[in-house]
C-alpha positions in Angstrom: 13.2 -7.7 30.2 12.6 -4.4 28.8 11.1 -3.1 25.5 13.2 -0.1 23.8 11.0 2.6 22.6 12.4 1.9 19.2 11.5 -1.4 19.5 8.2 -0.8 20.4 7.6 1.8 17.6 8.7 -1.1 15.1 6.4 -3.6 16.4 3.8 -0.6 16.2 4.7 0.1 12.8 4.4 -4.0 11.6 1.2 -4.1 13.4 -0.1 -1.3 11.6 0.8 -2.1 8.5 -0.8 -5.7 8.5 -3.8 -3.9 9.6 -4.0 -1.5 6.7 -3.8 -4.5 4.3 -5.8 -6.3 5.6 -8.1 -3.0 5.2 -7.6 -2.8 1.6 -7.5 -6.7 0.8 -10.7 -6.3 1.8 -12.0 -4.4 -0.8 -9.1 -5.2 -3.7 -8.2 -8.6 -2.9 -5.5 -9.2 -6.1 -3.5 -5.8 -3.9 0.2 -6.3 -3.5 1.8 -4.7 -1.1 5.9 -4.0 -0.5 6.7 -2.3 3.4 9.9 -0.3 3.1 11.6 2.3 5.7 11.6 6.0 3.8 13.4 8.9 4.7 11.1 11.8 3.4 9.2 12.1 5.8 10.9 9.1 7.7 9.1 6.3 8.4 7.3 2.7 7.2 6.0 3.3 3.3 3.4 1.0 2.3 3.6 1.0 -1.7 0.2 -0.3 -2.7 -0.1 -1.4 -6.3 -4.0 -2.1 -7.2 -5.2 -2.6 -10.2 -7.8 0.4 -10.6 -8.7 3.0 -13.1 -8.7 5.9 -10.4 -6.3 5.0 -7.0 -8.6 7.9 -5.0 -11.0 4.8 -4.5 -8.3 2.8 -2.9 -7.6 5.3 -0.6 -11.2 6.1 0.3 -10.8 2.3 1.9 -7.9 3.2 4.6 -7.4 6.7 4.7 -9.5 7.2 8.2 -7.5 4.6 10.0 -4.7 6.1 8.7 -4.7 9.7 9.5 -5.8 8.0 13.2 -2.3 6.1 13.4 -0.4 9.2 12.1 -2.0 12.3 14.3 -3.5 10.3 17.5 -1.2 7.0 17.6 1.9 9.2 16.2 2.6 6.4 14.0 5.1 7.5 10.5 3.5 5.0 8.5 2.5 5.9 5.1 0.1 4.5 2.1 1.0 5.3 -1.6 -1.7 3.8 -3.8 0.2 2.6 -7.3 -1.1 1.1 -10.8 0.3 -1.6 -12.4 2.8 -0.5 -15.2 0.9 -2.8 -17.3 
């Protein structure tokens, strides 16, 4: 039995996205996290929401994996770092 490409690039995707959460549980562990496909660009969007004055520190924890699994991995997974509303 055969993997599809598509298949593949899902399980990919999953795989990266537990490892960037795990990345940024370590350093904000109260971070919730929802995975959803996106269209613009397409791909796996990880909405982030930490509860932080200024989100730029939440990104300083992932953002060189990430850039790694978008340009050398060709992975469309993306990070968007959110507040609470509250």
């Amino acid at each position: 039995m055969s993997v599809a490409p598509s298949d593949l690039q899902t399980l990919r995707l999953h795989a990266a996205s537990a490892e960037l959460r795990a990345l940024i549980q370590q350093a904000y562990p109260t971070a919730t996290f929802t995975v959803v496909p996106g269209e613009d660009p397409d791909g796996l969007y990880m909405w982030t929401t930490v509860d932080v004055e200024d989100t730029d520190t939440v990104v300083e924890v992932y953002i060189d994996r990430l850039l790694t699994l978008q340009i050398e991995e060709g992975l469309p997974i993306y990070v968007v770092p959110i507040r609470p509303r509250a």
